[in-house]
N, C-alpha and C positions, 0 to 999 in steps of 0.2 A: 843580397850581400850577407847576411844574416846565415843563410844555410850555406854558402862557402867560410864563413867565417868558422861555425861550428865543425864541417869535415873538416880544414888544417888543422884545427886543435884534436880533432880527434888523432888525426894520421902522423900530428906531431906525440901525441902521449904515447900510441904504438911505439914512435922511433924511439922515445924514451924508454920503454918498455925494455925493447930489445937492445937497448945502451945500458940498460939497469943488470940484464941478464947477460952481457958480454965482460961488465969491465965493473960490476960491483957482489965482490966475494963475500957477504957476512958467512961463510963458513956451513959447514954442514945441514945446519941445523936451521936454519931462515933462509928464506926465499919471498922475497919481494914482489907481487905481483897485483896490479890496480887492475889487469884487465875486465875481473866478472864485475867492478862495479862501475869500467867503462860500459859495457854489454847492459846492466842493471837501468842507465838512467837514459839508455836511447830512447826517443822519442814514444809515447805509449800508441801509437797512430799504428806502429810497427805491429804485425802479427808474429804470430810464433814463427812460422817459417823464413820470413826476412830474418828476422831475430836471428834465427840458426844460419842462416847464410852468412849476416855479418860476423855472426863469430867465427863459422867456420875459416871463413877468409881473415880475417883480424889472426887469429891460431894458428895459420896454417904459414903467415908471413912470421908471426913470431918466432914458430918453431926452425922455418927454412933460416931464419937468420941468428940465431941464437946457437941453442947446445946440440943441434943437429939431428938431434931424435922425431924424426917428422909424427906427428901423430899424436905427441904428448899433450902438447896446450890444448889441442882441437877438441881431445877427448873428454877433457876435466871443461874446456870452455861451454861445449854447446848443451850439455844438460843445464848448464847455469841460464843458457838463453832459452831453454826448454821452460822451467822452472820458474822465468822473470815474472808470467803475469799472474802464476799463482804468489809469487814472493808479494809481491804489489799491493795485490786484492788482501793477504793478509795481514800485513803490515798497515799498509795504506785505507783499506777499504775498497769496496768496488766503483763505488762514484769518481775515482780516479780515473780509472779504464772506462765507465762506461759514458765520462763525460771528455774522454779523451785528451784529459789534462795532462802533464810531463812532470816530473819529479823535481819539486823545486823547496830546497832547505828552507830556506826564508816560510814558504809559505806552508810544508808539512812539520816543520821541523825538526831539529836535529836530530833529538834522541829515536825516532823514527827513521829518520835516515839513515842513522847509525845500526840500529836494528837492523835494515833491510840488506845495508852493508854486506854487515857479520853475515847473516847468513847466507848472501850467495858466495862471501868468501871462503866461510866454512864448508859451503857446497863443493867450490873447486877446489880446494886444496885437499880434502876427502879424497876426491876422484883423482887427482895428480900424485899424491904422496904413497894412496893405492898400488896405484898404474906403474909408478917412476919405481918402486919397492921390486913391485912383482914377485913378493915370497922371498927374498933374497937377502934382505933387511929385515933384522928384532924388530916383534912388537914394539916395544919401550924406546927404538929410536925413533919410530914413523910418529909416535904418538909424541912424544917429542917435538917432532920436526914440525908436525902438526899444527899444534898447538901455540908453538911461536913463529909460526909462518901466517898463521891467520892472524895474530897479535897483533907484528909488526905490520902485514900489509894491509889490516882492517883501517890503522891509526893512518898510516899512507893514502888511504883508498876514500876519506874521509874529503880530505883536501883536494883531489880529482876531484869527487862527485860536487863539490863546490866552484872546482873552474868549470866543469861541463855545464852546472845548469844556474849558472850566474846572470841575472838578464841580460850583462854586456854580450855575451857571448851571444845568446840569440837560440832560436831551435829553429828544426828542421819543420818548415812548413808546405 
């Protein structure tokens, strides 16, 4: 029960995801996106290549449902799932991954959490603000854009990684 319970919460946060990116505008300049610390607190049992698989598919549904640019999410997402067990090992330690434990607030806590957040956030929205630009857009708006895209959805992305690894919830065993 425990690992159906955890897929609908995930496949429910995607809908949200793509409910966030169809019907909520903050303007230019922010972009709300929890995905890389959905990706961030899967299961550590996961290797790199599942890792890229789910994002690629998590990505590739966000993008087909969302602003129609196939390509975009999946690009900025799957280095962030490239990246998770080094993010992990340095934030975390390696006794995490090598004793196959999963990312639990309570028990790493926050400000580590928080840490490991930001930076796969900061990772993806690099790669998205990059990509989504493409030479087309000033320096000083991306870095802009940047900048409070990662703000706003690090402090969002905080609260996710608190529902996904809540004991209620349960993990993937």
């Amino acid at each position: 029960m425990n690992d159906l319970k955890y897929f609908l919460i995930y496949a429910l946060l995607v809908v949200a995801q793509i409910l966030l990116g169809n019907f909520l505008n903050l303007g230019q300049y922010v972009m709300l996106c929890f995905l890389p610390t959905m990706i961030l607190v899967l299961p550590t049992r996961f290797g790199n290549i599942a890792t890229m698989l789910i994002a690629f598919a998590t990505g590739l549904f966000v993008d087909f449902f969302t602003h129609g640019i196939l390509g975009l999410t999946i690009i900025a997402l799957v280095p962030v799932a490239l990246m998770r067990r080094w993010v992990i090992s340095m934030v975390f330690g390696g006794e995490l991954l090598s004793r196959k434990e999963d990312i639990n607030i309570a028990r790493l806590g926050l400000p580590k959490v928080a840490l490991a957040v930001l930076i796969v956030t900061a990772l993806f929205f690099m790669i998205y603000v990059w990509v989504d630009g493409a030479g087309t857009r000033p320096v000083a708006f991306n870095f802009i854009r940047m900048g409070a895209s990662i703000a706003a959805s690090t402090l969002v992305s905080l609260y996710i990684a608190h529902v996904l690894t809540s004991e209620e919830v349960g993990r993937w065993r």
